[in-house]
C-alpha positions as CSV (number, residue, x, y, z in Angstrom):
1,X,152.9,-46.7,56.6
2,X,152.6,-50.3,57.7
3,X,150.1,-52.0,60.5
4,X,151.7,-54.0,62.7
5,X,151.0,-55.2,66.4
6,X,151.6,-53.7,69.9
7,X,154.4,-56.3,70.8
8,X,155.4,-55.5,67.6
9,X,155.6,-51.5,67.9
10,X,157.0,-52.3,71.4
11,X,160.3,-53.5,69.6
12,X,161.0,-50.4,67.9
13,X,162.0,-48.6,71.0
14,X,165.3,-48.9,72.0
15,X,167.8,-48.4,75.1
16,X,168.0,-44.6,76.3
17,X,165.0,-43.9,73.6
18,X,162.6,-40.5,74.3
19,X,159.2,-41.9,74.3
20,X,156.5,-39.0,73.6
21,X,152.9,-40.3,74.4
22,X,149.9,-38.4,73.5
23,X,146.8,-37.7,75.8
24,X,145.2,-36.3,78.5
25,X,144.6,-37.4,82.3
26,X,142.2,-40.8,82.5
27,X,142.5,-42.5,79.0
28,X,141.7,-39.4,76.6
29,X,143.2,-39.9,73.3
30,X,146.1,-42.1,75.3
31,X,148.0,-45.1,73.2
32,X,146.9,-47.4,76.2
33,X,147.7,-50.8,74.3
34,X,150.9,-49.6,73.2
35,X,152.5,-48.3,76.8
36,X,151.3,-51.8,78.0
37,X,152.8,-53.8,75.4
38,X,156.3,-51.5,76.2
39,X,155.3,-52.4,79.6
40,X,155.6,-56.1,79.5
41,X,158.2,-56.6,77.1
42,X,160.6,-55.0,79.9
43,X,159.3,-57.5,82.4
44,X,159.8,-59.7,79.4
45,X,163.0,-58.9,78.6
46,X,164.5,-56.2,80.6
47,X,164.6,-54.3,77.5
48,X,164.7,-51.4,75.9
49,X,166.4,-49.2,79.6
50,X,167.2,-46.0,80.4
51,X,163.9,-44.6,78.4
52,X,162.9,-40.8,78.7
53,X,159.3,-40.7,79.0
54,X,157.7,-37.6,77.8
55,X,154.1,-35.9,78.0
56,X,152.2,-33.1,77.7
57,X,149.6,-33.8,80.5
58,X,149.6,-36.7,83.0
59,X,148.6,-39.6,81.9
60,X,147.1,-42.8,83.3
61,X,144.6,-44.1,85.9
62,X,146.0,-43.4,89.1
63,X,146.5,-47.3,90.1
64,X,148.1,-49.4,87.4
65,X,147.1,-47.6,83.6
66,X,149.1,-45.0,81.3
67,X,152.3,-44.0,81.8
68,X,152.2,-46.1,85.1
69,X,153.0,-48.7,82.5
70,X,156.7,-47.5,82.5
71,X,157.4,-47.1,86.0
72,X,159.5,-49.9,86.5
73,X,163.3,-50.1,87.9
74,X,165.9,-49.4,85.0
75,X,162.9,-48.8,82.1
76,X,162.3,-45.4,83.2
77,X,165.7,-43.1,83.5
78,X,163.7,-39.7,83.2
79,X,160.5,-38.3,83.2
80,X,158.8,-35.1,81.4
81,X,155.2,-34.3,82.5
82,X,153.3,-31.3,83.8
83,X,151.8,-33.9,86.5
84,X,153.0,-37.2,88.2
85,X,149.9,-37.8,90.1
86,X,148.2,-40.0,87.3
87,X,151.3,-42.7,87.4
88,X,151.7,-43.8,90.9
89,X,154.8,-45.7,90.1
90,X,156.6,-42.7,88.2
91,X,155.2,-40.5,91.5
92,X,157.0,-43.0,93.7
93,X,160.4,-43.4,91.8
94,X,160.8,-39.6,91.6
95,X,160.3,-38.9,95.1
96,X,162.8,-41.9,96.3
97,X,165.5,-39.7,94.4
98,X,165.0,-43.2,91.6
99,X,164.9,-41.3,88.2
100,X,164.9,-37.6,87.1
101,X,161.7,-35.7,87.2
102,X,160.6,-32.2,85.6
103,X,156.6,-31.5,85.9
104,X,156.4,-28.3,83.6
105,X,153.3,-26.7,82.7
106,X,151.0,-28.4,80.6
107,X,150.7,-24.8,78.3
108,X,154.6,-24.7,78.2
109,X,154.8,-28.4,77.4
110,X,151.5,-28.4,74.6
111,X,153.5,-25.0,73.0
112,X,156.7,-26.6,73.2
113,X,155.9,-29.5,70.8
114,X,155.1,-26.5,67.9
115,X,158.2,-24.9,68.4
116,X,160.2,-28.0,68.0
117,X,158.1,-29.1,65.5
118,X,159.2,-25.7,63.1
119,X,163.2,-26.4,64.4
120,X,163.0,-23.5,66.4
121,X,165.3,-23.2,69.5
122,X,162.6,-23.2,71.8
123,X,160.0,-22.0,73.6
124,X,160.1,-18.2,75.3
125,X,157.3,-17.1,77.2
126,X,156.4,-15.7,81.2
127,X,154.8,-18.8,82.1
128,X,156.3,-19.8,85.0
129,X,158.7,-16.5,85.8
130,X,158.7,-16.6,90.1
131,X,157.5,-20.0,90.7
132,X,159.1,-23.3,90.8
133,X,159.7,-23.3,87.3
134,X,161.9,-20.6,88.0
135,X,165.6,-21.9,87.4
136,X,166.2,-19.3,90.2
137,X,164.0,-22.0,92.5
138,X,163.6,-25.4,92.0
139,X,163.6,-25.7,87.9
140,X,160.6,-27.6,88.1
141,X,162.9,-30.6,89.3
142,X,161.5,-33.0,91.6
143,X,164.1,-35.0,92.8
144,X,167.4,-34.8,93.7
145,X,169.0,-36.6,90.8
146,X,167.6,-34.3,88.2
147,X,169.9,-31.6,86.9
148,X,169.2,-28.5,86.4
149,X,168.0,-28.6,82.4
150,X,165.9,-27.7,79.8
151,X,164.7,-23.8,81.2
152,X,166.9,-20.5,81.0
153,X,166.5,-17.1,82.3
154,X,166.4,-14.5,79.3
155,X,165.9,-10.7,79.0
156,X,164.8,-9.1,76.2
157,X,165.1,-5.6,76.5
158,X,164.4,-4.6,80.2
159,X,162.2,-7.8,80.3
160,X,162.5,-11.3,82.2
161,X,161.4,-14.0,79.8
162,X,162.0,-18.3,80.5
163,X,163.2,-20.0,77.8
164,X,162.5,-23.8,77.3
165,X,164.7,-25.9,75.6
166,X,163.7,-28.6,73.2
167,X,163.0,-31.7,74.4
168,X,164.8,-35.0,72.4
169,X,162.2,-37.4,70.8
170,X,162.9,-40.7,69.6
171,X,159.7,-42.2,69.4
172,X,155.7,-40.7,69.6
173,X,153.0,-43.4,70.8
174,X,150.2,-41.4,69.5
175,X,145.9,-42.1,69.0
176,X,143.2,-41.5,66.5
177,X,140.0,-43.2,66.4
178,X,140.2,-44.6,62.5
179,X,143.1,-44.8,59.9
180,X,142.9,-44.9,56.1
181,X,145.4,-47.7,53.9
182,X,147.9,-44.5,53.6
183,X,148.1,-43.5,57.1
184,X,145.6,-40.5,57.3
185,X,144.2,-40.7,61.1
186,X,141.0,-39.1,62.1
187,X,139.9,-38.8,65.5
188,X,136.2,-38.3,65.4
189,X,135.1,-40.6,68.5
190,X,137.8,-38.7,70.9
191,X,137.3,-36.9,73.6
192,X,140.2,-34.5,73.1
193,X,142.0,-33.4,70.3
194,X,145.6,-32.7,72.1
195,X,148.7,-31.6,70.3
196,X,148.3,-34.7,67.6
197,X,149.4,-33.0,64.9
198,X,152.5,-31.0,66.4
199,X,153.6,-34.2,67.9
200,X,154.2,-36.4,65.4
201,X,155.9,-33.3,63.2
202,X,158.4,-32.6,66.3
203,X,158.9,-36.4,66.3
204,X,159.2,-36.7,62.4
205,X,162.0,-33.4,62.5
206,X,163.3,-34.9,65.4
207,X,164.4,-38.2,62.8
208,X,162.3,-40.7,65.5
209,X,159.1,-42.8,64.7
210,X,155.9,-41.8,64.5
211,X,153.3,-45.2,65.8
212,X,149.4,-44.3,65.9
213,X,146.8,-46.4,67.8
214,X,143.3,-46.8,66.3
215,X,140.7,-48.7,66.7
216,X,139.9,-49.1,63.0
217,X,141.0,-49.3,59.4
218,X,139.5,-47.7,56.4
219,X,139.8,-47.7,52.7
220,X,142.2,-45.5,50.9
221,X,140.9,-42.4,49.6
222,X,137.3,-42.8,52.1
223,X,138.0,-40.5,54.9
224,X,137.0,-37.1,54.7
225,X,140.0,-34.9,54.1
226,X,139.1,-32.2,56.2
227,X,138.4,-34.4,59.6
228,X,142.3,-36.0,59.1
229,X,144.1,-34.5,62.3
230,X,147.4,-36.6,61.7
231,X,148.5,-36.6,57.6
232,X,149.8,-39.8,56.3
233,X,152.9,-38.7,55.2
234,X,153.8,-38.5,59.2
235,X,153.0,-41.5,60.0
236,X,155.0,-44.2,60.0
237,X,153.5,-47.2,61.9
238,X,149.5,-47.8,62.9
239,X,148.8,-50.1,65.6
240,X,144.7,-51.2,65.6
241,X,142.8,-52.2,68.7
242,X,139.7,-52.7,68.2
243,X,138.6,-52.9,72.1
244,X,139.8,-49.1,72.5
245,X,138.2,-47.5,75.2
246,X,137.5,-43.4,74.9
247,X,138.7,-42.7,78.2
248,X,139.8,-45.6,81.1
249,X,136.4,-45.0,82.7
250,X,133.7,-44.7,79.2
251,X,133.8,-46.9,76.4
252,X,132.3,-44.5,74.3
253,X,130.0,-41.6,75.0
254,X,128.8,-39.6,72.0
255,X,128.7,-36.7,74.2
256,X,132.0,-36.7,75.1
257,X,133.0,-36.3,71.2
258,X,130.4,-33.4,70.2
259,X,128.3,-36.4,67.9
260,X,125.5,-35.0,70.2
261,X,124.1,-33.4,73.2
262,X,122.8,-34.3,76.3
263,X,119.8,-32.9,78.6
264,X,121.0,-30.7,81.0
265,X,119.0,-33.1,83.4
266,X,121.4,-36.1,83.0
267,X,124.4,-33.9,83.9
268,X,124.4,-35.1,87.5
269,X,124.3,-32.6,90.2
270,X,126.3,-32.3,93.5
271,X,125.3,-33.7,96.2
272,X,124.9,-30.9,98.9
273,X,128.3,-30.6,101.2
274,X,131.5,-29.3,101.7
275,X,132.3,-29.4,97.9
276,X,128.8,-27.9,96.5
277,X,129.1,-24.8,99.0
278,X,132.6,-23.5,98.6
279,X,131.6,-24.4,94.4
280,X,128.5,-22.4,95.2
281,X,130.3,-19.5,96.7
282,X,132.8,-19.3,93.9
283,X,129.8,-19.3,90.9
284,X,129.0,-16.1,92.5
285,X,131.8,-14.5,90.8
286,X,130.2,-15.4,87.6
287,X,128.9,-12.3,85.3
288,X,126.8,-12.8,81.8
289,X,129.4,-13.8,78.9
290,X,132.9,-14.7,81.2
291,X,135.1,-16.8,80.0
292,X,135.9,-19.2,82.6
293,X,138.4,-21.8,82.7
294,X,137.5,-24.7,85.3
295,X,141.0,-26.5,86.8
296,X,141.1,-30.2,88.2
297,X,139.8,-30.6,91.7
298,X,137.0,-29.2,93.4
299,X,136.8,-26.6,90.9
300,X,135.1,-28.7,88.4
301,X,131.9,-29.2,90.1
302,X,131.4,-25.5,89.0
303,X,129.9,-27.1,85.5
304,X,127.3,-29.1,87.9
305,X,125.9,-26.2,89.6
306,X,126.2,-24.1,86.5
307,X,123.9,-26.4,84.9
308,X,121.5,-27.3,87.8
309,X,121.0,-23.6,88.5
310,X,120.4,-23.2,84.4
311,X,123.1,-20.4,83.9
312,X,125.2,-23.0,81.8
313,X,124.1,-20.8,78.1
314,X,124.8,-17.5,80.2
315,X,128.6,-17.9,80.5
316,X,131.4,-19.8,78.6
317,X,133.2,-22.4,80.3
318,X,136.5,-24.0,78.6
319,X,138.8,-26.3,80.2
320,X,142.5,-26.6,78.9
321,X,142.6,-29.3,76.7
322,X,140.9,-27.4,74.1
323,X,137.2,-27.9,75.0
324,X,135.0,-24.4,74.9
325,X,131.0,-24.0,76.0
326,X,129.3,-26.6,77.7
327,X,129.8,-28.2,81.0
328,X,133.2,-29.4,81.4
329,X,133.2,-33.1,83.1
330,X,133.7,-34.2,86.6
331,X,135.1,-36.7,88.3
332,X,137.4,-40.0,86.4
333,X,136.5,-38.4,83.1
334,X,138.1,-35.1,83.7
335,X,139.4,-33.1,81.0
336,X,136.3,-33.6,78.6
337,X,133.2,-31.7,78.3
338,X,129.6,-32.3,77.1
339,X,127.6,-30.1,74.8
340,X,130.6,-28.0,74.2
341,X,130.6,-25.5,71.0
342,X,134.1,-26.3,70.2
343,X,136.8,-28.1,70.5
344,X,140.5,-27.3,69.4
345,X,144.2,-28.2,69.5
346,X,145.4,-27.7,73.0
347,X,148.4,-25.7,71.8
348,X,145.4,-22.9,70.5
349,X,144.0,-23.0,73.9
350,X,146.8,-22.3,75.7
351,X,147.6,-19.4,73.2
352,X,144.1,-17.6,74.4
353,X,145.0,-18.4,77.8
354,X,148.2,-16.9,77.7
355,X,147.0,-13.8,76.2
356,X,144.5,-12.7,78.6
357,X,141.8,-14.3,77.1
358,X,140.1,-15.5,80.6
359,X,137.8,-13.7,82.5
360,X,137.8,-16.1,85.6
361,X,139.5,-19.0,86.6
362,X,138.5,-21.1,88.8
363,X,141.2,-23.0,90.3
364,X,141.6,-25.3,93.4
365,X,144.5,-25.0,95.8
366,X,146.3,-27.1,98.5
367,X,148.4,-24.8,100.7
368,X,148.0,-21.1,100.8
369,X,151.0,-18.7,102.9
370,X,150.5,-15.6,104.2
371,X,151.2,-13.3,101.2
372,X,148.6,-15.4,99.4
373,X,151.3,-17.7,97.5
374,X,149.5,-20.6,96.9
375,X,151.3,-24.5,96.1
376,X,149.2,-27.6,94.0
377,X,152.4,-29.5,92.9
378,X,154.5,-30.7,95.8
379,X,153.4,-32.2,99.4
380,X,156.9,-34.1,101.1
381,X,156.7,-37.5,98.8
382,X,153.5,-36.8,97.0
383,X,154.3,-35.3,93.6
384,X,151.3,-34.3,92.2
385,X,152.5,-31.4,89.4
386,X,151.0,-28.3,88.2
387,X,149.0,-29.3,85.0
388,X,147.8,-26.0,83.3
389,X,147.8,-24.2,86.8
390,X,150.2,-21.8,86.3
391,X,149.0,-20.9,83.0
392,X,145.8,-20.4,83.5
393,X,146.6,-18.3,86.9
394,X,149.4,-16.4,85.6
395,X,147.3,-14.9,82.7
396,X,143.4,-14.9,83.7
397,X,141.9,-11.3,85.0
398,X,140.7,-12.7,88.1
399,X,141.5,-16.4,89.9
400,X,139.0,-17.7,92.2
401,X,141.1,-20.5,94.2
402,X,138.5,-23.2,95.9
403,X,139.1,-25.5,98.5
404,X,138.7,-26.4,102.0
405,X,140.3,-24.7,105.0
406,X,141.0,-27.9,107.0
407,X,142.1,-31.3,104.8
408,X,142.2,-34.8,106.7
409,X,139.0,-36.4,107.1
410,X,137.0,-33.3,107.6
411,X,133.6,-33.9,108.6
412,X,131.5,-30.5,108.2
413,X,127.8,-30.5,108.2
414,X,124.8,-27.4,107.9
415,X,122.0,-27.0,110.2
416,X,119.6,-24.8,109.4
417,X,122.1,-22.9,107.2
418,X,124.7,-22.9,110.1
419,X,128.1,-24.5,109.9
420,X,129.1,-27.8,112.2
421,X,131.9,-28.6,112.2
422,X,131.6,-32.6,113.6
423,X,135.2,-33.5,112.9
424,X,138.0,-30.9,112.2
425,X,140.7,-31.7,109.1
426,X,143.7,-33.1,110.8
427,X,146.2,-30.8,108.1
428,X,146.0,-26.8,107.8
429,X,146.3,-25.6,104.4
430,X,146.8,-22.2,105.4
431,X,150.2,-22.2,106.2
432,X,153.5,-20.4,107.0
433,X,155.3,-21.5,103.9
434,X,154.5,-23.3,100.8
435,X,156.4,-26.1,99.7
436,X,156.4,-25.0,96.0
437,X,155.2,-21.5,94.5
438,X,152.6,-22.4,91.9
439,X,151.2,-18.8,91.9
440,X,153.2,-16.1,92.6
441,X,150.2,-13.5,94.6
442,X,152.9,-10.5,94.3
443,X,154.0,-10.7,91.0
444,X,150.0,-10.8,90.3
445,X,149.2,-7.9,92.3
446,X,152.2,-6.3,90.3
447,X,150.3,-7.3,87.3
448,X,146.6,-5.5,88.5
449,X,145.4,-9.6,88.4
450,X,142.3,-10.1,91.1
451,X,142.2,-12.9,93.4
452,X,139.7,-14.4,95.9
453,X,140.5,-17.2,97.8
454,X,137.2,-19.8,99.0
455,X,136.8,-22.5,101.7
456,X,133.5,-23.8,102.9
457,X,133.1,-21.4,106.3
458,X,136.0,-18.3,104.9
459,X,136.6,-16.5,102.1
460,X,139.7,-14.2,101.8
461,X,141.1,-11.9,99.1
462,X,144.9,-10.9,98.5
463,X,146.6,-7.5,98.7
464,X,149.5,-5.3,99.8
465,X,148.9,-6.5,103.4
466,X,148.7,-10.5,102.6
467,X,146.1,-12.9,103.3
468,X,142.5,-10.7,104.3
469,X,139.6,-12.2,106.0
470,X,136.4,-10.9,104.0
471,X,133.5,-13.7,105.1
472,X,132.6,-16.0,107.4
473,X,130.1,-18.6,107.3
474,X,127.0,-18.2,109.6
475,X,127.5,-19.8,112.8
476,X,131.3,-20.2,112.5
477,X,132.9,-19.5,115.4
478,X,136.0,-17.1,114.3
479,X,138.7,-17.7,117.1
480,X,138.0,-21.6,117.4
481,X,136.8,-22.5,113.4
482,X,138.9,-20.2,111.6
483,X,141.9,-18.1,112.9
484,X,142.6,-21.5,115.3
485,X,143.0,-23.7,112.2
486,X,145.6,-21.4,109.9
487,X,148.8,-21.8,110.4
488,X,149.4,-17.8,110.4
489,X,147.3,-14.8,111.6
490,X,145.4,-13.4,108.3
491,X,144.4,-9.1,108.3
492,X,141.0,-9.4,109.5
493,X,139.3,-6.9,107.4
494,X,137.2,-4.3,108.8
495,X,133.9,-4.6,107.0
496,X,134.1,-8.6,107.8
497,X,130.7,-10.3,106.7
498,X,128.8,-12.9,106.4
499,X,128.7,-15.5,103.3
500,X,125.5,-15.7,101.3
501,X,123.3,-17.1,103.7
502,X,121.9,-19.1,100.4
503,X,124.9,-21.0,100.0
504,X,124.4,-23.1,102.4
505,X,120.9,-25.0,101.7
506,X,120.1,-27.9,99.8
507,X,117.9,-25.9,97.2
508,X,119.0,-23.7,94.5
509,X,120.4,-20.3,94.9
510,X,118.9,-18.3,92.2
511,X,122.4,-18.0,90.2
512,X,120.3,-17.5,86.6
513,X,118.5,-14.9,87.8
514,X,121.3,-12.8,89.3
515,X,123.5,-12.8,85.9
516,X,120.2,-11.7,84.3
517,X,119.8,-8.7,86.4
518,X,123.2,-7.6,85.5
519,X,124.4,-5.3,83.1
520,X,126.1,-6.1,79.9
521,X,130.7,-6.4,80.1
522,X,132.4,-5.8,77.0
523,X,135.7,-7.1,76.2
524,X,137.1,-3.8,75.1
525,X,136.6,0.1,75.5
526,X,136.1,0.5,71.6
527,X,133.1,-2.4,71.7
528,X,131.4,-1.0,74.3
529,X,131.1,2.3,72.5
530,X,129.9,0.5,69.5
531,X,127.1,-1.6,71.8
532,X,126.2,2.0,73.0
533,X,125.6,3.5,69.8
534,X,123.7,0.9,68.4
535,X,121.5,0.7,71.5
């Protein structure tokens, strides 16, 4: 192992290179000092071209940080990502036909780096079987230019199965928090643990480099050995910043790493609105001991009103980076969690997910079609990807999609518990066809999966029929508020009724109490007959 300098680690990559970067959404665990040194020795130089820029989650700031760093003109020639929407530049270049694009899902992506990691040919699972992923739609391309690559059809027996490709790797920009003399890397003051480890073995079998960004040295021999995430032996080059922020937002929050935990009192609540009813309506789902999983978006303010309304210990949240218990953050620092139990490799997470192991997911959505279809990735030029979507609502028991009905500058307001709307949404998100399938509501209904789909005045569940109406918000006016503002007549179901009238004012709703008052759900038939016995 040898220490050397961004500009430095910036050299080694060369034209046509695969550049695999490590981290998560706004700055967790991401080699930020080394994508910008890449950065400016193209506008340098013009040098290295043609790269391949690969990650597992989306990475950057949404302005200027991250993998933005590489979306310049004849740098960039392709780009593998689950989502676009944290690189603006990469976002832009993609949808002006500029470069090739695939946004796969973040699980297949996280999983992907283990398999290539052993030499194996691949990864093979039913993540992504009917959506866009599907070769037999779009092949998670998003422009033009792309060519069909990297995702197969298979059938084993009388089953469909995708199979991934590999991915090439010529070089992993990775982070830790401290490195010894030999190279060990620990990572104890990160947010996020990611797929460290599996990337810098794919990259190592792969015959490319393997460059980690710290922000300090150690002694040889003075780390623990248990709390090294990346070996030595892996590593070939350690870059050292000491100014290295935990996420593009913090500069370092012990809660964010599990070195403490915070008061439930400075987890900031939602401010009443749009966001904290339909987030309201959707913790109603909630039962004592589910496993949750919250998704970007709107659905993360679930943690907020978990912990204001004190149920927080009563159910298990987890979010897909490999955070479980706790309240999973909001807003620019996304993608962590405070007072969490665990935390794990992603890959692991995505293994639980992908076997079932959710109880609820609560997931955001931006168009919705009739059969109850629903697309997060894909509006005309914006390219936002799918993330963990289709993971998480491919494989959880029962989805709870959140969002509003109306997007646009929507101005909605309560009065005495009853909806005005002061300004409508200028878009319908409720429409006739979705640009991309993200979730596939047939091939969950096939499955026995439930669904419930929540806005802030409607709330509609999927079956046989399509889209149902099930509740309306007090005071809405259906015609005018609702059925005017779809794009598509829903089934209006016969026992329509009213939301929780509770919903809908500034105090609390009780939520702790409710979860009390109900029974006891066991995971399986066999445990339940144990509980019983033992009762």
């Amino acid at each position: 192992m040898k220490v050397i300098d961004a500009s430095q680690a910036a050299q080694l990559v060369q034209d046509g290179d695969a550049v695999l970067i490590s981290g998560s959404g706004g700055g967790h665990s991401v080699p930020e000092c080394l994508l910008a040194a890449l950065g400016d020795r193209f506008r340098q130089t013009g040098a290295p071209r043609d790269l391949t820029a690969v990650s597992v989650v989306g990475v950057g700031d949404r302005v200027s940080l991250g993998a933005d760093h590489l979306g310049q003109e004849g740098l960039t020639r392709r780009s593998i990502t689950s989502a676009l929407v944290d690189s603006p530049s990469l976002m832009k270049m993609a949808a002006a036909n500029q470069i090739e694009s695939y946004t796969f899902p973040q699980g297949v992506l996280s999983q992907l780096m283990r398999e290539m990691a052993g030499g194996r040919p691949g990864l093979i699972t039913k993540t992504g079987l009917h959506t866009f992923v599907d070769p037999r739609q779009q092949g998670a391309r998003q422009s033009e230019r792309t060519p069909p690559a990297f995702v197969d059809v298979l059938k084993i027996g009388e089953e469909e199965w995708l199979h991934f490709k590999p991915i090439p790797l010529s070089v992993a920009f990775l982070r830790g928090t401290t490195s010894d003399e030999e190279g060990n890397i620990t990572m104890e003051e990160e947010a996020v643990y990611g797929e460290m480890l599996a990337m810098a073995q794919a990259t190592r079998r792969a015959g490319g480099l393997v460059v980690v960004q710290v922000k300090r040295m150690a002694k040889r021999g003075t780390l623990a050995a248990k709390q090294v995430k990346i070996p030595g032996i892996l590593v070939d080059f350690v870059v050292v910043d000491p100014a290295q922020r935990q996420t593009y937002q913090t500069h370092y929050d012990p809660s964010y790493s599990g070195e403490l935990k915070v008061p439930l009192s400075q987890i900031k609540p939602l401010p009443f609105g749009p966001r904290k009813v339909i987030v309201r309506r959707a913790a109603q789902e909630l039962f004592p001991g589910a496993i949750c999983n919250l998704g970007a978006g709107i659905s993360t303010g679930l943690s907020t009103v978990a912990a204001e309304e004190g149920v927080l210990d009563q159910v298990i949240l987890t979010n897909e980076q490999g955070l479980i218990g706790g309240a999973p953050i909001t807003g620019r620092d996304s993608g962590g969690a405070q007072n969490f139990a665990a935390m794990i490799d992603q890959p692991y997470q995505f293994d639980f997910y992908d076997g079932g192991g959710l109880d609820l997911a609560f997931l955001s959505f931006a168009e919705v079609d009739p059969l109850g279809n629903v697309n997060v990735s894909r509006f005309g030029d914006k390219i936002v990807g799918v993330g963990g979507f289709i993971n998480i609502s491919q494989n959880a028991k029962y989805v709870i999609f959140s969002g509003t009905l109306t997007a646009g500058e929507l101005d909605v307001q309560w009065v005495d518990g009853r909806i005005k709307i002061v300004a409508e949404g200028r878009h319908k998100k409720f429409v006739p066809k979705v640009e991309q399938i993200c979730y596939n509501a047939e091939l969950a209904r096939l499955r026995g999966l439930k669904v419930l789909y929540v806005t802030e005045r409607a709330v509609f569940v999927s079956g046989e029929g399509g889209l149902t109406l099930v509740e309306v918000a007090p005071g809405v006016d259906l015609q005018k508020d609702i059925l005017d503002r779809m794009g598509f007549a829903p089934v209006i179901s016969q026992q329509l009724r009213e939301m929780d009238a509770r919903i809908f004012q500034p105090g609390l709703i009780g939520l702790s109490d409710e979860l009390r008052k109900q029974p006891p759900r066991y995971r399986t038939e066999r445990l339940a007959q144990w509980m019983s016995q033992q009762a």
